[in-house]
Structures are given as structure tokens and as C-alpha cells.
C-alpha positions as CSV (number, residue, x, y, z in Angstrom):
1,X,-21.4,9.9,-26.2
2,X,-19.1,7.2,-26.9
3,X,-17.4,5.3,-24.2
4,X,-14.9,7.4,-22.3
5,X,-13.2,6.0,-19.2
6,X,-11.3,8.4,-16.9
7,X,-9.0,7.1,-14.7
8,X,-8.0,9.6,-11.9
9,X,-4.8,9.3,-10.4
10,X,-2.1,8.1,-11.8
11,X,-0.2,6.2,-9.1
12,X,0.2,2.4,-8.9
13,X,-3.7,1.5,-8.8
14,X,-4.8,4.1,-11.7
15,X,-1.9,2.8,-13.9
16,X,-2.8,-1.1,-13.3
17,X,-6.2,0.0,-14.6
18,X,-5.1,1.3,-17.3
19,X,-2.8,-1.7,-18.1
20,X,-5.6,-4.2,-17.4
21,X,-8.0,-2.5,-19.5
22,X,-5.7,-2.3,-22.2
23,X,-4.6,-5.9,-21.6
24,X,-8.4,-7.2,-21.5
25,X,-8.8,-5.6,-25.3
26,X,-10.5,-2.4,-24.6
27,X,-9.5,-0.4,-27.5
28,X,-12.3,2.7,-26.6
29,X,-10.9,6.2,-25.4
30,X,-9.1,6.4,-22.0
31,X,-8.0,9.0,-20.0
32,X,-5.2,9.1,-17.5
33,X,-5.4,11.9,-14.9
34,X,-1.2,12.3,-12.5
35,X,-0.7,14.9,-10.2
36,X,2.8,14.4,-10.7
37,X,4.9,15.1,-13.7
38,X,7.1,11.9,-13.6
39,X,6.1,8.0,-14.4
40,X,4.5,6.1,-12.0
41,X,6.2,5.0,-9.8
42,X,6.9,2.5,-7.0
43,X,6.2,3.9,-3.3
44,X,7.0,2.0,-0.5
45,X,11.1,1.8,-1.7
46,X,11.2,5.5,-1.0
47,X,11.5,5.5,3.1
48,X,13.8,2.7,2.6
49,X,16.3,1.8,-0.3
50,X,15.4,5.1,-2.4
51,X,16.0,7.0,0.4
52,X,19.0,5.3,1.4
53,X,21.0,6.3,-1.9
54,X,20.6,2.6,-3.1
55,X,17.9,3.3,-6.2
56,X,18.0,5.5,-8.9
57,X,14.5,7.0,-9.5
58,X,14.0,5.1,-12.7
59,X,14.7,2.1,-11.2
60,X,11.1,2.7,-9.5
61,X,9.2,3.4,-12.5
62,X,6.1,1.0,-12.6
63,X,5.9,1.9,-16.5
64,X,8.6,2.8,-19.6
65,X,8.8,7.1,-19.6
66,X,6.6,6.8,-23.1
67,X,4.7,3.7,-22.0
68,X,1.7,5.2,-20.7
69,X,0.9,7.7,-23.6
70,X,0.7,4.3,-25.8
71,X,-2.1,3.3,-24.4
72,X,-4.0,6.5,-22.8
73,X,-4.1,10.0,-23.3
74,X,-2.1,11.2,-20.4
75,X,-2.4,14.8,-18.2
76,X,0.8,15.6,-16.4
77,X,0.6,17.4,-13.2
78,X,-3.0,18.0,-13.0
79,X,-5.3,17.5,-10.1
80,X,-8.4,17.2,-10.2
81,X,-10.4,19.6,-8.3
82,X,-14.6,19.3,-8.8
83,X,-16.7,16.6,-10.5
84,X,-20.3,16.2,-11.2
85,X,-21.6,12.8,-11.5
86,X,-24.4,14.0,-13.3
87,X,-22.8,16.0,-15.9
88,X,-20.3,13.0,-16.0
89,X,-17.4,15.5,-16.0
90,X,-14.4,16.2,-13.8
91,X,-12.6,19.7,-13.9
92,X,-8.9,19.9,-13.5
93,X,-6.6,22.5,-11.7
94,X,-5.7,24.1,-14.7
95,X,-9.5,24.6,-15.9
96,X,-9.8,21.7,-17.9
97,X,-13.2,20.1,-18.3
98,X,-13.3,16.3,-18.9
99,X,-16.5,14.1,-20.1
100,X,-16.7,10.5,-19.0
101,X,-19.1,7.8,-19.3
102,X,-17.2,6.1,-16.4
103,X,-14.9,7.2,-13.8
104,X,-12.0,5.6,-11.9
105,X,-10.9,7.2,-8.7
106,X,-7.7,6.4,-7.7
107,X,-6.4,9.6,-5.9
108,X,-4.7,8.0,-3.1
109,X,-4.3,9.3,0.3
110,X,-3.2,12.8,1.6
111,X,-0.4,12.9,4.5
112,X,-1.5,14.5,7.5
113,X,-0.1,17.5,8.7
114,X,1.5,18.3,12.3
115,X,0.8,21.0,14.2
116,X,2.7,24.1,14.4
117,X,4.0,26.6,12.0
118,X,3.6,25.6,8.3
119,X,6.2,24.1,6.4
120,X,8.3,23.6,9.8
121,X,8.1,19.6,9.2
122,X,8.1,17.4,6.1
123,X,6.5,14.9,4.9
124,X,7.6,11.6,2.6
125,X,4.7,10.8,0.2
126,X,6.3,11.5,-3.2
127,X,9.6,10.9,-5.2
128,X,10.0,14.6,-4.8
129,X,9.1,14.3,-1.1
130,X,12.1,12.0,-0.9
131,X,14.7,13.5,-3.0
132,X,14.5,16.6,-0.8
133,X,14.5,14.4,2.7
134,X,17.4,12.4,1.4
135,X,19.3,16.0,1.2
136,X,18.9,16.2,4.6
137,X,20.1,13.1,6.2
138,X,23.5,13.7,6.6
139,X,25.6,11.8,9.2
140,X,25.0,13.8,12.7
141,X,21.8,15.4,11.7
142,X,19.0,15.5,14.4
143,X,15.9,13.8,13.3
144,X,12.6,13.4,15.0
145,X,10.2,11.6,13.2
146,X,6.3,12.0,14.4
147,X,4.4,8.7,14.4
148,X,5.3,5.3,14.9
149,X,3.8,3.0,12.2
150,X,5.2,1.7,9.3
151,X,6.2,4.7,7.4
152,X,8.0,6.1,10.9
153,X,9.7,3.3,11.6
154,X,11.2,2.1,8.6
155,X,12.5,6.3,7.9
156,X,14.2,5.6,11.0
157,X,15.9,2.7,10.2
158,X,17.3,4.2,7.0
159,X,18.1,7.2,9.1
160,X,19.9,5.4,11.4
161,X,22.2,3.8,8.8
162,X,22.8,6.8,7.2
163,X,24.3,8.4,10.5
164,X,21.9,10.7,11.8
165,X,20.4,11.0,15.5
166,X,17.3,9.8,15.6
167,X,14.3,10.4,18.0
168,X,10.7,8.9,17.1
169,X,7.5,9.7,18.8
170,X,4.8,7.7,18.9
171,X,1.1,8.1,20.4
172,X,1.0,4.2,21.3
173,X,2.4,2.5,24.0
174,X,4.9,0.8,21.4
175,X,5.6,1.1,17.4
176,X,3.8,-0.2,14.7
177,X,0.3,-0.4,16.6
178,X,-1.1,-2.3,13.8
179,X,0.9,-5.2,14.5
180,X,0.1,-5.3,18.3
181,X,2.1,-5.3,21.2
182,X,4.4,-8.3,20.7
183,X,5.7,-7.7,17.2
184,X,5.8,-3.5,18.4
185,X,7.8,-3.4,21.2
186,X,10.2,-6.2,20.0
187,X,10.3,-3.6,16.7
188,X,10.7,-0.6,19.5
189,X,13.3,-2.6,21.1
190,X,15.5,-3.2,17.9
191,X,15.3,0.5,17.3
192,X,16.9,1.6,20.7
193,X,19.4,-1.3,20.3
194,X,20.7,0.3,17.1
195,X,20.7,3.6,19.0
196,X,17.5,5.8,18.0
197,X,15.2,7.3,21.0
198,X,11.9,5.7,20.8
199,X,9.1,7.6,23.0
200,X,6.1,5.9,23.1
201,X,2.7,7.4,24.4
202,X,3.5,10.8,23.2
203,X,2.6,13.0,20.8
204,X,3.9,16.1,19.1
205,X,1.9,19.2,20.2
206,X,4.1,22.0,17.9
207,X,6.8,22.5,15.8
208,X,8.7,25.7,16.6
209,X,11.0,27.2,13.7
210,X,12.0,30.4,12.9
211,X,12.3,29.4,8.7
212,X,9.8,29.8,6.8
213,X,10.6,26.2,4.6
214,X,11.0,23.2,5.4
215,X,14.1,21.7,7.0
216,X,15.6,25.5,6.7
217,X,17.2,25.2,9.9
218,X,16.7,24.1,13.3
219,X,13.7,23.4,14.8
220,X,12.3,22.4,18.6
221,X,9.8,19.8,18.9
222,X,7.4,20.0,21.9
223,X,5.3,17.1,22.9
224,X,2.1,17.0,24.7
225,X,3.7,16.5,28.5
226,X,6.0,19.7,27.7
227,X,9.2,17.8,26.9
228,X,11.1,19.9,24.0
229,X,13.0,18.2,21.5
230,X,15.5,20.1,19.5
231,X,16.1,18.6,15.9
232,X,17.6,19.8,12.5
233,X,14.7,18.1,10.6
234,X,11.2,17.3,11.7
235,X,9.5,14.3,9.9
236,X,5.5,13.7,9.9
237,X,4.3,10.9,9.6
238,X,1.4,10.6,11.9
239,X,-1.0,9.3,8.9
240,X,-3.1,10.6,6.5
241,X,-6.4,11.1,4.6
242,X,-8.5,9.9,1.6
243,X,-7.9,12.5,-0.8
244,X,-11.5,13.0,-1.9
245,X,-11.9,16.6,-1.4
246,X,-12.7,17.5,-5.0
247,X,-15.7,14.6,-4.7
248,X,-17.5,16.9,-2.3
249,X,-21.1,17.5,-3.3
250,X,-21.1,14.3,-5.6
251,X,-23.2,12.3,-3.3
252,X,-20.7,9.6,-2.8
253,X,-20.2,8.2,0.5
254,X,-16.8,9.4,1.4
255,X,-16.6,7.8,4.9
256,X,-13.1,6.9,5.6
257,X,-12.5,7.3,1.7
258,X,-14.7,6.3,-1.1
259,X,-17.6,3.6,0.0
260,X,-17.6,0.6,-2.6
261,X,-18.9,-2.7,-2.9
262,X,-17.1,-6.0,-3.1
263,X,-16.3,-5.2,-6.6
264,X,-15.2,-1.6,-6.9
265,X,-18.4,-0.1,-7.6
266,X,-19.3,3.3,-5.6
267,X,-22.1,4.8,-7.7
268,X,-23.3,4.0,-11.7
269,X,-20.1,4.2,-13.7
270,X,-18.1,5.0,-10.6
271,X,-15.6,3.2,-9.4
272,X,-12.3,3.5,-7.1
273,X,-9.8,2.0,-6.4
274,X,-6.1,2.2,-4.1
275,X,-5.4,3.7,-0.6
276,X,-8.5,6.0,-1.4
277,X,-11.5,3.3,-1.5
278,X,-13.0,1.7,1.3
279,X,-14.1,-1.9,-0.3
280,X,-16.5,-4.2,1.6
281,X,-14.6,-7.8,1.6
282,X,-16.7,-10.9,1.5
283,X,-13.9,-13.1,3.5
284,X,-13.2,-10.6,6.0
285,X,-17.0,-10.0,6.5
286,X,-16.8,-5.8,6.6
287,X,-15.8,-3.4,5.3
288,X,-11.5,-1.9,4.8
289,X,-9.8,0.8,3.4
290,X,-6.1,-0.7,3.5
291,X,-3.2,1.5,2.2
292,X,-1.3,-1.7,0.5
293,X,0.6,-1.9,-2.5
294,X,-0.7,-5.1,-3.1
295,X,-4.3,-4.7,-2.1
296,X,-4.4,-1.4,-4.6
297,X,-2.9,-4.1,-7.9
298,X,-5.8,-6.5,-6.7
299,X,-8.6,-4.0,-6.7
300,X,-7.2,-2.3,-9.9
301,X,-7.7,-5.8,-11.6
302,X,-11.3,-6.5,-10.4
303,X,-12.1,-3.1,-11.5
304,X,-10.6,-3.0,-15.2
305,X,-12.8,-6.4,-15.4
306,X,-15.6,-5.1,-14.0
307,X,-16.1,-2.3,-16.6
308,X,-15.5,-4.7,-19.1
309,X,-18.9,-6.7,-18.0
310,X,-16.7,-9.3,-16.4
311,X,-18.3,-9.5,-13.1
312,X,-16.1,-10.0,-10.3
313,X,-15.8,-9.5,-6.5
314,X,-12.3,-8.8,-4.7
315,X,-11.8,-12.6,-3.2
316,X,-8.4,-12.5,-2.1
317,X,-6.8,-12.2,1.3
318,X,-4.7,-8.9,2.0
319,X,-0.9,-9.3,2.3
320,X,2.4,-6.9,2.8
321,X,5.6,-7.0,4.2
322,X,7.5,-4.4,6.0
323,X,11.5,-3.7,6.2
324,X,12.4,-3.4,9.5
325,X,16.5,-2.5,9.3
326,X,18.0,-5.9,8.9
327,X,14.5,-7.3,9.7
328,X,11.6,-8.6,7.6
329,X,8.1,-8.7,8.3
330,X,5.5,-10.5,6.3
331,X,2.2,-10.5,7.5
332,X,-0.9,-12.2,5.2
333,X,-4.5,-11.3,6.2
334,X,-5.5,-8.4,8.3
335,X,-4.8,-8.2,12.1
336,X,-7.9,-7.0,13.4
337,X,-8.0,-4.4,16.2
338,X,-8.0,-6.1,19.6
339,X,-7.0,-9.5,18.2
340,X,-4.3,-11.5,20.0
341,X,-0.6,-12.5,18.4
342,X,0.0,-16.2,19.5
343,X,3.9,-16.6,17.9
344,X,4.8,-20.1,16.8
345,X,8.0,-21.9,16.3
346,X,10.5,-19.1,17.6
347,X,14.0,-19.7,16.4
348,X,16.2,-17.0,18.5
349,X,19.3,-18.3,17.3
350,X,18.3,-17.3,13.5
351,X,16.4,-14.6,15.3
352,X,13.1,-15.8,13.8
353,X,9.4,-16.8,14.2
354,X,5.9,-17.1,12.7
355,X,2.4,-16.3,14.4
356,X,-1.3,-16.0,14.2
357,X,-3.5,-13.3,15.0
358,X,-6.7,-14.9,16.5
359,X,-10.0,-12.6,17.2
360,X,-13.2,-14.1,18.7
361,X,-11.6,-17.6,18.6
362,X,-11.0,-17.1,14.5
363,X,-7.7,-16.6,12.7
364,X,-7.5,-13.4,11.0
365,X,-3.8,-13.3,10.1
366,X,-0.5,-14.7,9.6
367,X,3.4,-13.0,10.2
368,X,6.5,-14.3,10.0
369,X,9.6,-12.4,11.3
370,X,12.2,-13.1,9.5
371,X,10.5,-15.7,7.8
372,X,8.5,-14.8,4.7
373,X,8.8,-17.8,3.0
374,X,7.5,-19.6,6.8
375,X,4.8,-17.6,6.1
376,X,3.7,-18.8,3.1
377,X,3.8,-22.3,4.6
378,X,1.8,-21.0,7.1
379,X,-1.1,-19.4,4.8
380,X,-0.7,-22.9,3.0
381,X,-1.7,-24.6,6.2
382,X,-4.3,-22.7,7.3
383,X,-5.8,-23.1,3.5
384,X,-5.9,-26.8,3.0
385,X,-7.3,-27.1,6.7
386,X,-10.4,-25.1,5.2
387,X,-10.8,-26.6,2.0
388,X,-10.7,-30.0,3.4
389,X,-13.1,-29.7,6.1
390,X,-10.3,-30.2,8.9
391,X,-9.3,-28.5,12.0
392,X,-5.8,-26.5,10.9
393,X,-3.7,-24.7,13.4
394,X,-4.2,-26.5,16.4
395,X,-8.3,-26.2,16.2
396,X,-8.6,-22.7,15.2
397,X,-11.2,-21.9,12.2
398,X,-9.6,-19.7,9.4
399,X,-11.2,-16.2,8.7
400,X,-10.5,-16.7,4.9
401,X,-8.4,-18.1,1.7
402,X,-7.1,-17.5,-1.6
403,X,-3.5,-16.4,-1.0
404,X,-1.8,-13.8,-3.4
405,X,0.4,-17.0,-4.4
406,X,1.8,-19.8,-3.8
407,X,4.8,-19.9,-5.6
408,X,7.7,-17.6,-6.2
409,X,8.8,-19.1,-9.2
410,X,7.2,-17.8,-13.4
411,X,4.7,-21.0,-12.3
412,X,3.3,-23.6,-14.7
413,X,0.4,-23.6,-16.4
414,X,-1.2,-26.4,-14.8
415,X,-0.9,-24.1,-11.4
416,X,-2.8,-21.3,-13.6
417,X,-5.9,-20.1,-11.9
418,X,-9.7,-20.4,-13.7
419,X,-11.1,-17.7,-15.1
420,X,-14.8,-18.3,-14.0
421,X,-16.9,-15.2,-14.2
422,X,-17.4,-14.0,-10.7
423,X,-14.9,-15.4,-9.5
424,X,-11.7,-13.6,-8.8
425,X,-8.8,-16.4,-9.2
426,X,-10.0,-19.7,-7.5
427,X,-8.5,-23.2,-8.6
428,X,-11.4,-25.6,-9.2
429,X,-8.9,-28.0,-10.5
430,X,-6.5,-28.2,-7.5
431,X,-8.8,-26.9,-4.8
432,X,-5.9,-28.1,-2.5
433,X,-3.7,-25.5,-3.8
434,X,-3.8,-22.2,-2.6
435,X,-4.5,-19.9,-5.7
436,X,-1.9,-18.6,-8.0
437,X,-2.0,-14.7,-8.5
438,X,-1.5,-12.3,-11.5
439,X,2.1,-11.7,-12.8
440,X,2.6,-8.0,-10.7
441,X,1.4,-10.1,-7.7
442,X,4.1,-13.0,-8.3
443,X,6.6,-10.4,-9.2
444,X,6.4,-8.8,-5.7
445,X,6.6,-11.8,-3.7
446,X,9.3,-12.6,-5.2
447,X,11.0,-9.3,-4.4
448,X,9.8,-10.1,-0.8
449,X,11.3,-13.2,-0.8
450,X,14.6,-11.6,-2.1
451,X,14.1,-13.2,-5.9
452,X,14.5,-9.9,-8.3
453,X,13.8,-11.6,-11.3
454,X,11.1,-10.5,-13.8
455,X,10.5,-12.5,-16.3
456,X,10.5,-10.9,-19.9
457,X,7.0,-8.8,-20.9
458,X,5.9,-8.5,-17.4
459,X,5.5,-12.3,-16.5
460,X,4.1,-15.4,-17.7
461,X,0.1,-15.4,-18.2
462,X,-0.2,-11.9,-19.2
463,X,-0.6,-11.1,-22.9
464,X,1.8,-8.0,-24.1
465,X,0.0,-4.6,-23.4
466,X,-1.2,-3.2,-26.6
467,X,-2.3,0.5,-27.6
468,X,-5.6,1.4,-28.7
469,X,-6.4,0.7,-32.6
């Protein structure tokens, strides 16, 4: 069999393959596998701006409408539902048998559903998802949204400035658990101070409605210590799950999503990538499965170079940002369970501040509030004091390094990173620089930093994306 590579799932990690692949010169068959029918498209806008009424839904588009089909043969609306690793061939909802001679998954995560009567609650995972919620938040609606992290929160907020009531639930003592309990409850305490109801070390036990769709009519909300809540739309967005169901009986590991090594690899000629993979990470000494927009364009990259023979390892330190209302978060690194936020330099005037996350006497993290270009600064910091041998941060030893960038500018070329086999993007030529990153890396930093400027073709570095001869 010639060479065949399927990509399944077509969201923003299973397109960056495809792009990179193209990109690095592979002109052999490739295979594009979307469950839904419209481009890729951007997530995290949707619980914010898109949701909001501020974006049009081609304004998200990761690709052109005809881009895709230029450089793989695309199927629309398909799921995959069985493979055999073996055979090498995945089978499609619609009966459709594919051959491969390597496979990309890149399915992404399933949102987890509350309990209760079907359909009673919604969720926010798609551009369909959101169009539909959008409908709902009318000024003086009753909202209850189930689960306090990032997706939660940030629907609130947009909520809020749209008008409607707004009650969140959360299981942890204080939003956004990940964060811990400084940056939480100062979140939790912004939220009731633009007037939502934030209760915190609850759960929802049921959804009562007498509809039979979702966000038909009312609906009460009862928690686990009996309190009802009524509410004209019920949100869920208590989490959610590798989707790897149609992988069962392949022999992967499917712990906590697809088990891969530092470079993508889960089995011979099996790869994954995105929210679904669970990657072990050199600098952070374990093994993750983070559900980041940037951490999915990294591992895409490693993995279109990887099965292209260019061995590499994922070498770069996690980073994303969160809109909080009128506030920022940018956090780079990973803030381990139990470690402890230490903020630094608080300006409550400006109503901003930085801080490390410290675990076992190590730093494992950097956020800035309010600050995201602070942050950088900070990452800088704690770089350099590696490189160079010295004690950065007030004597704390730094988990790891190589930043996503370092600039938010098109860079030089000078600043451009080495491409040594093995090696993700490390700068042997300025080892006092923090590493630059690839063009969609740049290009999201700068949106971060509140720079919407792409440069022409997708950024400087990357050579145009070409279609298969």
C-alpha cells in the first residue's frame, strides 16, 4: 500500500497537521476525517466574543471555506465509529471503510453530561452549540451554569453583559480550581460584584423540565443539599471526556485519553494529538493531557514532523490565557495540584499583579492578572536564571524553559529558532533568549496581548501551504 495518512478530527489540532505536513513537502495521499460540516474553526472565542454577538462565524475559521480540500481529501460530518490497528482501517458513521498506513487521532474531548432528564441542559462545545445558546440569552433570562472552571466562568461573564440573571454552581470551594484559591475566589469575587450568584461547594444533582429539548422552557435546578433553583436555561459545563470510544478494542492505552510518548507516538503508525492525547512531557517530568489551544498547535507540529522522519519531542512549556469580563489571565507553565500561588508586585490601583506557582520548593508556573505582557517578563526571568546557572526568582529553581515566544512582533531572522533534529525550537545561537515559536504560536500571543495583526501568508518563517502534486 502506498502511504496513506488519516487524520481524524478535524478541529484545530487535525487541521495544523494537515497544514504542517503539507507545509514540510509531503505530497503523498491524506485524509481529513470533521464531524462537523463547517471549516475549522476557532473554539475558545465561542463562550466569550462569538457568543457575545461580537464575531461573525467566519471570522473564526482557522482555514479559507475551500482551503482544506486543496491539500486533503476532506469527509464532512462523519465520525468515526470503529478502527482496527491491524487491518489499518477506520470505519465511519456512514459505513465508510478507510485504509491507512498511519493514523492521526485528533477527536477532541466529549462534554460531560448533567444529570437529570435528557436534553433539559445544554452544552457549549461547538459553533452550533453556540449559535443556539446565543438565542437564549436574552436580557432577564435566568441562567444557571453547572461548573465553575474556565468554560463556566467566562459564559457567565458574557452572560452577564448580555443582561441575563446569572447563578453558577461550582463543586470547589471557589471558581476556576485550576488556578487555586487566590486567583479563584478573587475571580468568584469579581463575579458577585458584577451581580451573578456564585455557589461554591455544590453540585447540581437534577435537572427537572417538563420539554423535551433543550432550553424549551423553564427548568428547576436542584443541588445536592436540596436547594432548587429555577432557571429558563440550564448550562453544563462540569467537564468532559476523551472522545475515544470508537478506539475500543484497539489496544491503545486510553487512560485519561490516548497514552503517547514525548513525541506523539501511541502505537506503530499511531499518533494523537489535541485535547484527546495524554503526552508524557520531558520538562514537566510526567505525564498531561491539557485541553489548550496552544498546547494542541504544538503537539500538531511535533507530530506532522515526526511522520516525516524528523524526530522530535514536545519541548515547550504549556501556556493560555483566560478572559475573565474586563479581566485577563495569562498563566505560562502548568500549576500543579496542591502547589502554592506566591503573587508578586500587586498594583491595586491598575488592579494588577504577577505570581508564581511553587510545588516541592520548584516553580511550576507563571500568571499575570492583568498583565500578560508582565508575564512574559516573568517567563524571561525565570529562563535566563536557568540557562545561566543562577538563582532566578528569589532562589527558587525553575521546573522548565522554552517559552512559546518571546516577542509579539513578525520577529527577525536572527531571533529565528534552529532547526536541529530532535530538538523542538531551542536557540543555540542566543541561549539567553527564550525561544521564538512557530507563526500560529506568535499570532496568538499577539491576540493575547491585544495586537490583531497577521502578517500576510500566515506569518513570517512559514513557507506558503501547497497542494499535493
Amino acid at each position: 500500500m502506498k502511504r496513506h495518512i488519516l487524520v481524524v478530527g478535524a478541529s484545530a489540532a487535525g487541521t495544523a497537521v494537515v497544514q504542517h505536513l503539507r507545509r514540510l513537502g509531503y505530497d503523498g495521499a491524506l485524509t481529513l476525517v470533521g464531524a462537523e460540516h463547517h471549516p475549522p474553526y476557532d473554539r475558545p472565542p465561542l463562550s466569550k466574543r462569538f457568543l457575545a454577538g461580537e464575531l461573525r462565524p467566519e471570522q473564526l475559521w482557522l482555514t479559507g471555506a475551500g482551503d482544506l480540500d486543496r491539500l486533503a481529501t476532506v469527509h464532512r460530518g462523519r465520525r468515526a465509529v470503529a478502527a482496527d490497528l491491524a487491518a489499518r482501517t477506520v470505519t465511519l458513521d456512514d459505513g465508510t471503510v478507510l485504509d491507512h498506513t498511519d493514523l492521526v487521532v485528533a477527536t477532541g474531548v466529549t462534554p460531560s453530561a448533567l444529570p437529570g432528564r435528557p436534553g433539559a441542559a445544554v452544552t457549549l462545545k461547538t459553533l452550533d452549540d453556540a449559535r443556539a445558546f446565543a438565542a437564549r440569552l436574552t436580557a432577564g433570562r435566568r441562567l444557571v451554569i453547572a461548573g465553575g472552571g474556565f468554560l463556566g466562568t467566562e459564559t457567565a461573564w458574557t452572560a452577564l453583559a448580555l443582561g441575563c440573571e446569572v447563578t453558577l454552581v461550582a463543586r470547589a470551594a471557589h471558581p476556576l480550581p485550576a488556578l487555586g484559591g487566590h486567583v479563584g475566589a478573587l475571580v468568584g469575587e469579581r463575579l458577585r460584584a458584577a451581580g451573578a450568584t456564585v455557589l461554591t461547594g455544590r453540585a447540581v444533582s437534577a435537572v427537572h423540565a417538563r420539554h423535551t429539548g433543550p432550553g424549551e422552557g423553564p427548568v428547576t435546578v436542584e443541588l445536592d443539599d436540596g436547594t432548587r433553583l429555577p432557571a429558563d436555561t440550564v448550562l453544563s459545563a462540569i467537564g468532559s471526556a476523551p472522545a475515544t470510544d470508537w478506539l475500543a478494542g484497539t489496544g491503545l492505552d486510553l487512560t485519561d485519553g490516548v497514552r503517547c510518548d514525548a513525541g506523539g507516538a501511541a502505537a506503530p503508525g499511531v499518533h494523537a494529538c489535541g485535547d484527546v492525547a495524554s503526552w508524557y512531557l520531558p520538562r514537566h517530568g510526567g505525564r498531561l493531557r491539557l485541553e489548550h489551544r496552544m498546547h494542541a498547535g504544538e503537539q500538531a507540529r511535533v507530530v506532522a514532523a515526526n511522520l516525516l522522519g524528523d524526530a522530535q519531542v514536545l519541548d515547550s512549556v504549556p501556556f493560555f490565557w483566560t478572559d475573565q469580563g474586563p479581566h485577563k489571565i495569562v498563566v505560562h507553565g502548568v500549576p500543579a495540584p496542591g502547589a502554592r500561588f506566591a503573587p508578586h508586585d500587586p498594583d491595586p490601583g491598575r488592579d494588577r499583579f504577577t505570581g508564581v506557582y511553587r510545588k516541592d520548593g520548584r516553580v511550576t508556573a507563571v500568571l499575570a492578572w492583568n498583565a500578560p505582557k508582565d508575564a512574559l517578563r516573568l517567563r524571561r526571568e525565570l529562563l535566563a536564571g536557568r540557562w545561566h546557572g543562577r538563582r532566578p526568582l528569589r532562589g527558587v529553581p525553575v521546573v522548565s524553559q522554552n517559552p512559546p515566544c518571546h516577542r509579539t512582533g513578525h520577529g527577525h531572522r536572527r531571533h529565528r529558532p534552529e532547526r536541529r533534529r530532535g530538538v523542538a525550537h531551542a536557540d543555540t545561537r542566543r541561549p539567553d533568549r527564550p525561544a521564538a515559536a512557530p507563526p500560529a504560536a506568535r499570532r496568538l500571543v499577539r491576540r493575547v496581548l491585544g495586537d490583531h495583526r497577521d502578517p500576510p501568508g500566515g506569518g513570517r518563517g512559514h513557507p506558503p501551504l501547497r497542494a499535493p502534486r
